[in-house]
C-alpha positions as CSV (number, residue, x, y, z in Angstrom):
1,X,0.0,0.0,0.0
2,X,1.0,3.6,-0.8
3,X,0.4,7.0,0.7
4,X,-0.3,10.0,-1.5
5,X,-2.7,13.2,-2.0
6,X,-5.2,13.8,-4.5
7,X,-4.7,16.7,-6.5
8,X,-6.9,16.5,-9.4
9,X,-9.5,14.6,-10.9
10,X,-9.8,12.4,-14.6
11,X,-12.8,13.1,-16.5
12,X,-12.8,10.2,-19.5
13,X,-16.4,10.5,-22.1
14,X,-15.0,7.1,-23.4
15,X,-13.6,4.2,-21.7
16,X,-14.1,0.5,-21.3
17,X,-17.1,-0.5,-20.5
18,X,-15.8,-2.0,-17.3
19,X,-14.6,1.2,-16.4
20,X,-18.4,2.8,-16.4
21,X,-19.2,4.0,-13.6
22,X,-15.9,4.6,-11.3
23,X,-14.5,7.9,-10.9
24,X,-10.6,8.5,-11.1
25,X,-8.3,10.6,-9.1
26,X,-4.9,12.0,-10.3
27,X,-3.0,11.3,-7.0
28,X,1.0,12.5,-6.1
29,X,2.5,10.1,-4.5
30,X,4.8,10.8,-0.8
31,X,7.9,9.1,-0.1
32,X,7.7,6.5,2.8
33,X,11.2,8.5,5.1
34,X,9.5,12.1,5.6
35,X,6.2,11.9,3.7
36,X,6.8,14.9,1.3
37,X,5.5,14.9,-1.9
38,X,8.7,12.5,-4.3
39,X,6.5,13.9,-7.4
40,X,5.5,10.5,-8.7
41,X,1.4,11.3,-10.1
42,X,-0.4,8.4,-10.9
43,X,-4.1,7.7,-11.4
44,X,-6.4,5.4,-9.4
45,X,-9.5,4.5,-9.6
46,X,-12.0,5.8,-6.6
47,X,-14.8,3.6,-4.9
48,X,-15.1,5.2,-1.5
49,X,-15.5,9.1,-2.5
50,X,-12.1,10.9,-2.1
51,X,-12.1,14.6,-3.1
52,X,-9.0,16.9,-3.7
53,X,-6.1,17.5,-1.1
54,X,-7.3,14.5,0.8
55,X,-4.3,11.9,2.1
56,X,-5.1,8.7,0.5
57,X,-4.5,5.2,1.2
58,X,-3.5,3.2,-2.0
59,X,-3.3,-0.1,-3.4
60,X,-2.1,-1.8,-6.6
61,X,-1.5,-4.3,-8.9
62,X,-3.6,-7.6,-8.5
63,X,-4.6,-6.1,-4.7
64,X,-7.0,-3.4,-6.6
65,X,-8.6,-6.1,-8.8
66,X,-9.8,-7.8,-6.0
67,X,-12.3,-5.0,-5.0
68,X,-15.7,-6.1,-5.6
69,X,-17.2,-5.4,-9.4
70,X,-13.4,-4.8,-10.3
71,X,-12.5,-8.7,-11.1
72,X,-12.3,-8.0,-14.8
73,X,-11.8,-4.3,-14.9
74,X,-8.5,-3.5,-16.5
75,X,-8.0,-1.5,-13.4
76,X,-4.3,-1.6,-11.9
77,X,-4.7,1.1,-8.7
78,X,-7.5,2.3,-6.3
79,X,-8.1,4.3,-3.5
80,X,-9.0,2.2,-0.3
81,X,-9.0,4.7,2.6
82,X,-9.2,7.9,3.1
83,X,-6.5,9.2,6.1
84,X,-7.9,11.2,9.0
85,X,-5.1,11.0,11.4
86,X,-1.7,9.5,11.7
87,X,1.1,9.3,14.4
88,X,4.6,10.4,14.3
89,X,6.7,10.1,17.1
90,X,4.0,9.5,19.6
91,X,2.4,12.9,18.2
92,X,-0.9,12.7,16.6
93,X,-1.0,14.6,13.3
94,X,-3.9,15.7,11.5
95,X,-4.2,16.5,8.2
């Protein structure tokens, strides 16, 4: 699983039609040491409502297709969770 923050979304008019339906995220990946941005984008598929400048959690690979109605969705990343808080240092941080 990866961390990263939306930033933007993906409007497609065509796509396959296993790919009506879901709505996609442009997401910028953070690195796992400090958490700051590396600059990696990638896009993921949404299933649980994610909106802009939210922290993320990510999966990919054969993980996302196992997301129910995604089985045969040529569909490689999604967005599982959305972050509310995280811990640092016994310090709660909010985002």
């Amino acid at each position: 699983m990866k961390i990263g923050r939306v930033v933007d979304s993906i409007w497609c008019t065509r796509k396959e039609d296993a790919l009506r339906g879901l709505k996609f995220l442009k997401v910028k990946l953070l690195n796992r040491e400090n958490e700051s941005e590396n600059g990696e984008i990638i896009v993921a598929a949404d299933l649980i409502g994610a909106g802009i400048g939210e922290l993320v959690l990510i999966t990919n690979g054969s993980a996302a297709r196992r997301s129910e109605g995604l089985e045969k969705a040529p569909v490689d990343c999604i967005i599982i969770g959305i972050i509310d808080a995280k811990t640092q240092d016994e310090e709660d941080l909010y985002e």
